[in-house]
C-alpha positions as CSV (number, residue, x, y, z in Angstrom):
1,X,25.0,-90.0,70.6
2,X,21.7,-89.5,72.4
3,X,18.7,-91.6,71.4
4,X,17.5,-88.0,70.1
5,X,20.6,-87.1,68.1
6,X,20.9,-90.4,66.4
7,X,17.5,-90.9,65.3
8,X,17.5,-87.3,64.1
9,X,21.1,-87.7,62.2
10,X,19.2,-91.1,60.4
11,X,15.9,-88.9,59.6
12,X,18.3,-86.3,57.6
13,X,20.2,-89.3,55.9
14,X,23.2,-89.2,57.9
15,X,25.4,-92.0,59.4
16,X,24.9,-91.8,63.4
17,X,26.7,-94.4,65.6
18,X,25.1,-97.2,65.4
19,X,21.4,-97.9,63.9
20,X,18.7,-96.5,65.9
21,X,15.7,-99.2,67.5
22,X,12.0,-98.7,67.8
23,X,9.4,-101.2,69.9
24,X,6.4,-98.8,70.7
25,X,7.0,-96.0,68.9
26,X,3.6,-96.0,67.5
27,X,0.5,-98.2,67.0
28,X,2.6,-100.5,64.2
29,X,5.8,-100.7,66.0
30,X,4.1,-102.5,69.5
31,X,4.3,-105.7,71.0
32,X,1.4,-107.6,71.9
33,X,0.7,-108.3,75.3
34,X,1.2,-111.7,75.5
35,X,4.8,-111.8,74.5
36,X,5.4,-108.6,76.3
37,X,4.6,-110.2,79.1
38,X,6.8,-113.1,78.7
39,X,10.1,-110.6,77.4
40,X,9.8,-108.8,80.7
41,X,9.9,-112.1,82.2
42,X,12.9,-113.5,80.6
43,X,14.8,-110.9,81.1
44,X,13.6,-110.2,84.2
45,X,12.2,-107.3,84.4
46,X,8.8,-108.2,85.7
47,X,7.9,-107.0,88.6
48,X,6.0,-109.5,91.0
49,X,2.6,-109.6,90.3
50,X,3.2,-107.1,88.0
51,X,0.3,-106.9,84.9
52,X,1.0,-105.2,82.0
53,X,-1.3,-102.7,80.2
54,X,-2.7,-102.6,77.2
55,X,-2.3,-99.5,75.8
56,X,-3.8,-100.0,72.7
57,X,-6.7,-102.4,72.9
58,X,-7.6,-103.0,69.5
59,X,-4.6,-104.7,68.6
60,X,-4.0,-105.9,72.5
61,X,0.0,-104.1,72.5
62,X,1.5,-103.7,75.9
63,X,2.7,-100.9,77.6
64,X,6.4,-100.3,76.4
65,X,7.5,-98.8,80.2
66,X,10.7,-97.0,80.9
67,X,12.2,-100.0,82.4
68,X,12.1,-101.8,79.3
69,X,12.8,-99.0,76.8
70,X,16.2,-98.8,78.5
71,X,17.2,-102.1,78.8
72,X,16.7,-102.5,75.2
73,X,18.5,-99.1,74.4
74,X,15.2,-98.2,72.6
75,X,15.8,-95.1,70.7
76,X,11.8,-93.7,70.2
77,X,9.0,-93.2,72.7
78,X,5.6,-92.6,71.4
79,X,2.9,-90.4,72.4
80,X,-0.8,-91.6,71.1
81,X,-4.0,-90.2,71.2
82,X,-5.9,-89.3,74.3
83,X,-8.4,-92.0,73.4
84,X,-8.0,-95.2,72.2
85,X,-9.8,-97.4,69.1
86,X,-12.5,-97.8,71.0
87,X,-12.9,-94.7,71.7
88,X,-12.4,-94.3,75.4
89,X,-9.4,-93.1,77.6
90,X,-6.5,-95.3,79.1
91,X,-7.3,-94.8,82.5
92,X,-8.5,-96.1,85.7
93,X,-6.9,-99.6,84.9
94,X,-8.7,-103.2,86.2
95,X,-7.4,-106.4,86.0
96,X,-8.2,-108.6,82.8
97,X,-7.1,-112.1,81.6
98,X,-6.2,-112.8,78.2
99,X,-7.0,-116.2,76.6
100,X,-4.0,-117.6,77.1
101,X,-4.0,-116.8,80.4
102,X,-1.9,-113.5,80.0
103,X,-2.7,-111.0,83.6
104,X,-2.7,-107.5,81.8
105,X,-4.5,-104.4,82.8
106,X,-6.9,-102.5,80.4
107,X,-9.1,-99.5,80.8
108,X,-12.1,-98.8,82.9
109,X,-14.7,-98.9,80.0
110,X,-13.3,-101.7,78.4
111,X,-16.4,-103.6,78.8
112,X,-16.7,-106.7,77.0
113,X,-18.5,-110.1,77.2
114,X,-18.6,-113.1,76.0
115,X,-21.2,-114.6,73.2
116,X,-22.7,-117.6,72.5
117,X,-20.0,-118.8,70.6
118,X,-17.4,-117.8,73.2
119,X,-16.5,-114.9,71.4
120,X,-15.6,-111.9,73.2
121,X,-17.5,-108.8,72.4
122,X,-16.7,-105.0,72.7
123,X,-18.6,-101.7,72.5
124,X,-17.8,-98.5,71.5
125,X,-16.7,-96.2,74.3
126,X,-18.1,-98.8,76.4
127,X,-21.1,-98.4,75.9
128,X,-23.4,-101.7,75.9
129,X,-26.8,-99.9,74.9
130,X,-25.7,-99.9,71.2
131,X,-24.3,-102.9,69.0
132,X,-21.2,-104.1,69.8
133,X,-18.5,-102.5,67.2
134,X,-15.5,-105.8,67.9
135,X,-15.5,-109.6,68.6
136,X,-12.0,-111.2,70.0
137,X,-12.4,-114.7,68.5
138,X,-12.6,-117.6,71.0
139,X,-8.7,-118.2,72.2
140,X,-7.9,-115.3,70.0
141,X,-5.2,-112.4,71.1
142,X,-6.9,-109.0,69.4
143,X,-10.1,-107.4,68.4
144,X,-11.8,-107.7,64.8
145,X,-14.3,-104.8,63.8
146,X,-17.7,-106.1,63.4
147,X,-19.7,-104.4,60.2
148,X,-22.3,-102.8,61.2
149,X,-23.1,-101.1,57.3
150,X,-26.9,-99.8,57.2
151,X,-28.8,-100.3,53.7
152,X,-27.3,-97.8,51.3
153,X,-29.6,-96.0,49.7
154,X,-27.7,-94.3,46.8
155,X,-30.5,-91.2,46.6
156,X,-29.8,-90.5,50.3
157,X,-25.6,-90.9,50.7
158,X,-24.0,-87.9,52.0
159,X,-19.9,-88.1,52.3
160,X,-20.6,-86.0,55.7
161,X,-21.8,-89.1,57.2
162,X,-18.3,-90.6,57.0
163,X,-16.9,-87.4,58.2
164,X,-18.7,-87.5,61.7
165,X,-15.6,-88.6,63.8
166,X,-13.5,-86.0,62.2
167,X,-13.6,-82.7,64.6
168,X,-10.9,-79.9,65.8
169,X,-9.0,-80.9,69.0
170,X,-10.7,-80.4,72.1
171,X,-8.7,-78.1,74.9
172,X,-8.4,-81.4,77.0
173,X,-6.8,-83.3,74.2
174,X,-4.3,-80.6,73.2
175,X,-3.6,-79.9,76.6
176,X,-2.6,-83.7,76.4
177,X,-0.3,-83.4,74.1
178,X,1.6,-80.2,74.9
179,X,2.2,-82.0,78.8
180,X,3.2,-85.2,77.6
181,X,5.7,-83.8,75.3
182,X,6.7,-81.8,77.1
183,X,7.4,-84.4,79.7
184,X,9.7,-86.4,77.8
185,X,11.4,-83.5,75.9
186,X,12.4,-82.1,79.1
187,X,13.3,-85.6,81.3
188,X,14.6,-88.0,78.5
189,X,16.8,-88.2,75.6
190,X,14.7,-90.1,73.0
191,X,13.2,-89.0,69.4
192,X,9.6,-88.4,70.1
193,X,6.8,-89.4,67.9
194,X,3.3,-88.4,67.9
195,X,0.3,-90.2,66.7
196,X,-2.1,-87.1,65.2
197,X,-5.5,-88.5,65.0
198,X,-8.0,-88.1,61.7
199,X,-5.0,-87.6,59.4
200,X,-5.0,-91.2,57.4
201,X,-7.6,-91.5,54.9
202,X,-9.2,-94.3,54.4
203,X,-7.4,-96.2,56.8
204,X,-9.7,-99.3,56.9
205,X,-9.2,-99.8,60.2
206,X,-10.8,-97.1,60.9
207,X,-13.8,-97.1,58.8
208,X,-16.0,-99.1,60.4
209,X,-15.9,-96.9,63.0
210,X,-15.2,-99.2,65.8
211,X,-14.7,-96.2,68.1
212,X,-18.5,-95.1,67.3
213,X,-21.7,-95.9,68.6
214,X,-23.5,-95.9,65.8
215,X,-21.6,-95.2,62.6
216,X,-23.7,-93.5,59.3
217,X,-22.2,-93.6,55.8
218,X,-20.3,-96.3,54.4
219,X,-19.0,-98.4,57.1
220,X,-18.3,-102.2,55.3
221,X,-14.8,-102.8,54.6
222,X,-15.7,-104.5,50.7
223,X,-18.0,-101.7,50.2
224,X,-15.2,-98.9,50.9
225,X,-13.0,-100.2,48.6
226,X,-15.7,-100.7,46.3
227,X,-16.7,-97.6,46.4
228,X,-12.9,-96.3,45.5
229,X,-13.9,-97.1,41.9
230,X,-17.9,-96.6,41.8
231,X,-18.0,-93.8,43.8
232,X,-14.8,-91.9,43.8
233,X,-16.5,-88.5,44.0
234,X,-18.0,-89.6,47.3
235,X,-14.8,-90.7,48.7
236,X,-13.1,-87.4,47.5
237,X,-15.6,-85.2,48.7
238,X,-14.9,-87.3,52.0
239,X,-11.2,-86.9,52.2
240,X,-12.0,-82.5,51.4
241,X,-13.3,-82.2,54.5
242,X,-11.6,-84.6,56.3
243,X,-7.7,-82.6,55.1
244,X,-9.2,-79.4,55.8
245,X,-10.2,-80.8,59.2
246,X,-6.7,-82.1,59.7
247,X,-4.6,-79.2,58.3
248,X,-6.8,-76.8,61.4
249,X,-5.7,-79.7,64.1
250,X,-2.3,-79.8,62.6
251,X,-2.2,-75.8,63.3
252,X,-3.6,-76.5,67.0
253,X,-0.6,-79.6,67.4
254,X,1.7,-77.5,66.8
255,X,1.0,-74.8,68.7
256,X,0.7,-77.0,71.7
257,X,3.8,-78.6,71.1
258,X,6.3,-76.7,68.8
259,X,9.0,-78.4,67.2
260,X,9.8,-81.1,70.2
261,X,8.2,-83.7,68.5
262,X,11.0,-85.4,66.0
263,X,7.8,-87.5,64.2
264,X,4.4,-87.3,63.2
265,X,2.9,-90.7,62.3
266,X,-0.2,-89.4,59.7
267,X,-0.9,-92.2,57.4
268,X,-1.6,-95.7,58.3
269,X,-3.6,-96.6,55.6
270,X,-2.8,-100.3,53.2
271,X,-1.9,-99.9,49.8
272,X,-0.8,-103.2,49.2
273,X,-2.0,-106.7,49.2
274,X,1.2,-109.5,49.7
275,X,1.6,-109.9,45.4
276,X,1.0,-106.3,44.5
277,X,-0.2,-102.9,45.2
278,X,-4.2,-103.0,45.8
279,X,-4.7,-100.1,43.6
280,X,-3.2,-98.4,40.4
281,X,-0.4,-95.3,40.6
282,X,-3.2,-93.4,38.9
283,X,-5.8,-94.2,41.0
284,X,-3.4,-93.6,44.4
285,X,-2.6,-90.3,42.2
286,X,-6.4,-89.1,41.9
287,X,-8.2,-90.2,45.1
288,X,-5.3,-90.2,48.0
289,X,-1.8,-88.0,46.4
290,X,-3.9,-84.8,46.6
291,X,-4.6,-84.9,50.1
292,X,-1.7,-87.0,51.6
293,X,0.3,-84.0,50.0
294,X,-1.7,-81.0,51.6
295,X,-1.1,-82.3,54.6
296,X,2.5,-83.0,54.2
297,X,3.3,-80.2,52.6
298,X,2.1,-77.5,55.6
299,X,3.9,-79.9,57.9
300,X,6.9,-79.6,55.9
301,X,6.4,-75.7,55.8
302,X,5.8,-74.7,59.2
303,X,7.6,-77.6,61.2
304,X,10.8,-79.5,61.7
305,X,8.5,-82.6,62.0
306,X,8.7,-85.5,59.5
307,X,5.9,-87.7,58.0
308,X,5.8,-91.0,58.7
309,X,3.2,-93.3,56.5
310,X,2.3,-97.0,57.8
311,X,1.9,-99.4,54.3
312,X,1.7,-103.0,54.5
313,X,2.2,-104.9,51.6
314,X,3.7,-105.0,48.0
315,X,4.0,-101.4,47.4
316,X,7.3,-100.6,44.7
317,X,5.1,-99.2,42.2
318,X,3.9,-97.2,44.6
319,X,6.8,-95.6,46.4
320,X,7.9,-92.8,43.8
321,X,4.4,-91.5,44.5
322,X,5.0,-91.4,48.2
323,X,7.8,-89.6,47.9
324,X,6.8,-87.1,46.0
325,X,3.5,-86.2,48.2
326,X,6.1,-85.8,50.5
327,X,6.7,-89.0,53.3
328,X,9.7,-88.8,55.0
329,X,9.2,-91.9,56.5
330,X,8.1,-95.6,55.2
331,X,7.1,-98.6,57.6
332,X,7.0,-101.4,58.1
333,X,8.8,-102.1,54.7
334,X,7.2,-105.8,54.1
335,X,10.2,-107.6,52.7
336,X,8.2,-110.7,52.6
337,X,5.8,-109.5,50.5
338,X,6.3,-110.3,46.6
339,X,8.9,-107.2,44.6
340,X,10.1,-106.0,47.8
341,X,13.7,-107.2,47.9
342,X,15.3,-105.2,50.7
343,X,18.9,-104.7,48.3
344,X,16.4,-103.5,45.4
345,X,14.4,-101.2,47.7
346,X,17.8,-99.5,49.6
347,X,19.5,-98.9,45.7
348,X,16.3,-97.4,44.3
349,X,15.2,-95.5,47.3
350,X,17.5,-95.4,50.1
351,X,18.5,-91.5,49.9
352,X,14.7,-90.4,49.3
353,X,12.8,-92.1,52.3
354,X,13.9,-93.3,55.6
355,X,13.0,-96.9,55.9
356,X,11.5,-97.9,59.2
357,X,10.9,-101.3,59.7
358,X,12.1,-104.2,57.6
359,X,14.1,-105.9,60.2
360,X,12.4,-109.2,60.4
361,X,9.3,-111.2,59.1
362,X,7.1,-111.2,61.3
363,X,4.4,-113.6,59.3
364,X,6.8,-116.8,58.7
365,X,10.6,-116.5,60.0
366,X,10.1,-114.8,63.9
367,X,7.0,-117.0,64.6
368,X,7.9,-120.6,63.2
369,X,10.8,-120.4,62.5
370,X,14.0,-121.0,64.4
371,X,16.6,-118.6,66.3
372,X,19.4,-119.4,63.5
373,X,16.9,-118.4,60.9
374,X,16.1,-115.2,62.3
375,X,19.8,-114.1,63.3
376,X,20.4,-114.9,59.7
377,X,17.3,-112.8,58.1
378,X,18.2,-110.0,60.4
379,X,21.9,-110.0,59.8
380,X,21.3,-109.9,56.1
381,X,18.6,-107.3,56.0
382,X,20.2,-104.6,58.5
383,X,23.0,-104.9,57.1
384,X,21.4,-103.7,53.5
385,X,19.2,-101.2,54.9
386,X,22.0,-99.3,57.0
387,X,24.7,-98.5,54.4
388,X,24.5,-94.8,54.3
389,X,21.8,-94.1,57.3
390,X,18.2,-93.4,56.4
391,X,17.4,-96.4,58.8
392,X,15.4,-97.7,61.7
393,X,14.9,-101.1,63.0
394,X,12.4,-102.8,63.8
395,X,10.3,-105.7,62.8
396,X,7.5,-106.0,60.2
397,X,4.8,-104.7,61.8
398,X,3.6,-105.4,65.5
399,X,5.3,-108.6,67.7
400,X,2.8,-110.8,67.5
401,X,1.7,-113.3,70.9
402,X,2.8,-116.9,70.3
403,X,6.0,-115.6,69.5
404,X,8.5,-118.4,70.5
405,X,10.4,-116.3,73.0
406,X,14.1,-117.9,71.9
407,X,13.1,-116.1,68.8
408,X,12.5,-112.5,70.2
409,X,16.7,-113.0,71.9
410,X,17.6,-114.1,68.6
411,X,16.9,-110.7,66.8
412,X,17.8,-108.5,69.7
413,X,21.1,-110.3,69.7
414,X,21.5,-110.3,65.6
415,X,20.7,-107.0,66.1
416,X,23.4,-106.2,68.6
417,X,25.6,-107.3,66.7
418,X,25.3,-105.5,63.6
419,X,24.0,-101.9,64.6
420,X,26.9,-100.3,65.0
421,X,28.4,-98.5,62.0
C-alpha cells in the first residue's frame, strides 16, 4: 500500500498492511528541535553544518524534511498555517542557538531577548514596541504565554473582543493552501493533513493571544476557565461568531483545495486534567458540543475530509460526546493519564473513532526510563490499539528535548516490529 491508501483504509476502519506512522503531521504529533537534531544525527542523516528549523516556534518542533519522513516510512505530512503562534511567517530563516546548545534556524521576525532573569522574551509578530506575549525560561526548550489580562470591567465586556483574531482567509493564505496541497498531492504518496486555523474553541493556548499585539477581552488562562461557569453566555456568544467565522473559511478551504486533503485537524482544545475530565458531560454538552458539531457536521456534508480533535488528558467520560458531535479522529490518547486503559478504550470505542496516538508515554517511560521499558510499553499498546484498524501511531503528544536518544531507537524498533498486520 501507499502511505495514502493505508492511512485512508485505517480512517474508514479497515485493516491496511501494516499500521500507519505519524511524526509531524500536525502541531501535536512534532518533535522538538533538540532531539530532532540529535535523530538526524544518529542516523545520519544530518547534513554537515546542517541546522534544523523550527517550524513551529511556540513549542520549538523541528522541521520534519523529506529526508527523514522516508527513512522512517512516515505515513502523514502536514500542511500548517501560513503564520505561526506568534503570528508571523516561516520565512527568511537566521541562525539561532537553543539553550542547550542546539544550531536551528527560525524565522526572520523571531525577535527575542533576554531579561533580567535570563529569561528569553518574545513579541507578537515581532514586534518589540508592545509587551512581550512569551518568556522561554532560563535553559528552558519552548515558549510559555505571558498574561497580559487588562482590568475587567464587567459593565464594559464585549465577547467581540475575544473574537478579534478570528477573520475570513486572506487571498494570500488560501492561495497557500491550494499550492501546497497541491504540491504534495501531485509529487508524493502520503495522507495529507491540514491544520485550519480559528476552528478550536477555547483552545487555551490560544487565548492569551500570544500571536497579538495587544489582546482585548479575556486573555488570563484562570479567568477563561472561570469564566466557563460565571459567564457562560459570554463564552457562547464567543464561540457564535467564532463557528460562523469558521464554517465561511471552511467553505473558502475547500474550495482552494477540494477533497486532496485526507485530514483536517480542527480542535486542539484540553478537556482533561491527568485524574479526570476538567469539565462535566453537561457542561462539554452546553458550551462546546453545539459548535464542535456545526463545524463537523458541514465538513462531513460537503467533504471527504475527517475531523481530527487534539485532547490531553483523562477524557472516557467524555468520548461518547465526541463522537457524537462528530470526530473522526482522537489524539494523542493519554494512556498514562488515570481511566484510560488502552484495552478498555479499543473494546469501548475502537469501531467509532480512530485512535491517533497512544503509542508511548511521553511524560515518564520515553524520557526516564529505559529502552527495555519502552519496547515493552509500545509492544503492549500497539498491539491493543491495531486489532481491527482504526489506528495510527505515534507517541503521546510532541517528542520532547532531553529525550535519551537510545530511547527514541527503542520505539521505532518496537514499532517495527509489530506494525505489520
Amino acid at each position: 500500500m501507499t502511505s495514502r491508501e493505508r492511512v485512508r483504509h485505517t480512517l474508514h476502519h479497515k485493516t491496511p498492511d501494516r499500521v500507519p506512522i505519524d511524526f509531524g503531521g500536525c502541531g501535536q504529533t512534532g518533535i522538538a528541535a533538540s532531539l530532532l537534531h540529535q535523530i538526524k544525527k544518529y542516523y545520519g542523516l544530518l547534513d554537515k553544518e546542517e541546522r534544523i528549523k523550527i517550524i513551529e516556534p511556540y513549542q520549538m518542533l523541528g522541521e520534519i524534511d523529506e529526508k527523514t519522513r522516508k527513512f522512517f516510512g512516515l505515513d502523514v505530512a502536514g500542511i500548517f498555517p501560513l503564520k505561526n503562534m506568534f503570528g508571523f511567517k516561516n520565512n527568511n530563516w537566521k541562525e539561532w542557538t537553543m539553550f542547550d546548545g542546539t544550531p536551528v534556524l527560525v524565522p526572520e521576525n523571531f525577535n527575542t531577548e533576554p531579561d533580567e532573569s535570563g529569561d528569553i522574551l518574545m513579541w507578537a509578530e515581532g514586534d518589540k514596541k508592545y509587551l512581550p506575549s512569551a518568556k522561554m525560561p532560563k535553559d528552558g526548550f519552548y515558549f510559555d504565554s505571558i498574561p497580559r489580562q487588562k482590568p475587567i470591567d464587567e459593565t464594559k465586556l464585549d465577547p467581540k473582543d475575544n473574537t478579534e483574531e478570528f477573520g475570513i482567509l486572506s487571498d494570500e493564505e488560501l492561495k497557500y493552501f491550494a499550492y501546497e496541497v497541491d504540491k504534495l498531492y501531485k509529487n508524493s504518496e502520503y495522507a495529507i493533513a491540514l491544520t485550519a486555523p480559528g476552528m478550536a474553541f477555547g483552545d487555551i493556548a490560544l487565548v492569551p493571544g500570544p500571536f497579538m499585539k495587544d489582546p482585548k477581552g479575556i486573555r488570563d488562562v484562570t479567568e477563561w476557565y472561570i469564566s466557563i461557569i460565571t459567564r457562560p453566555s459570554y463564552i457562547k456568544e464567543v464561540f457564535r461568531i467564532q463557528s460562523k467565522i469558521a464554517i465561511e473559511n471552511l467553505k473558502l478551504i475547500y474550495e482552494a483545495v477540494g477533497n486532496k486533503i485526507d485530514i483536517i485537524v480542527i480542535s486542539g482544545t484540553d478537556f482533561g486534567t491527568q485524574n479526570a475530565p476538567m469539565i462535566s458531560n453537561q457542561v462539554y454538552r452546553d458550551i462546546y458540543f453545539p459548535f464542535q458539531k456545526k463545524l463537523n457536521d458541514w465538513i462531513h456534508k460537503n467533504t471527504t475530509w475527517k475531523c481530527f480533535m487534539h485532547s490531553c488528558g483523562s477524557i472516557t467520560p467524555l468520548i461518547p460526546d465526541f463522537i457524537e458531535a462528530g470526530f473522526d479522529i482522537l489524539n494523542p490518547v493519554q494512556c498514562s493519564a488515570c481511566n484510560m486503559e488502552p484495552a478498555m478504550l479499543k473494546e469501548r470505542y475502537g469501531n467509532k473513532i480512530v485512535f491517533w496516538g497512544g503509542g508511548v508515554d511521553t511524560q515518564k517511560t520515553l524520557p526516564f526510563g529505559n529502552p527495555d521499558n519502552v519496547k515493552k510499553e509500545v509492544t503492549e499498546w500497539l498491539n491493543t490499539f491495531k486489532r481491527g484498524g482504526g489506528y495510527i501511531f505515534t507517541s503521546i503528544h510532541n517528542l520532547q528535548a532531553k529525550t535519551p536518544i537510545e530511547n527514541f531507537v527503542a520505539m521505532i524498533d518496537a514499532y517495527k516490529k509489530n506494525a505489520n498486520y
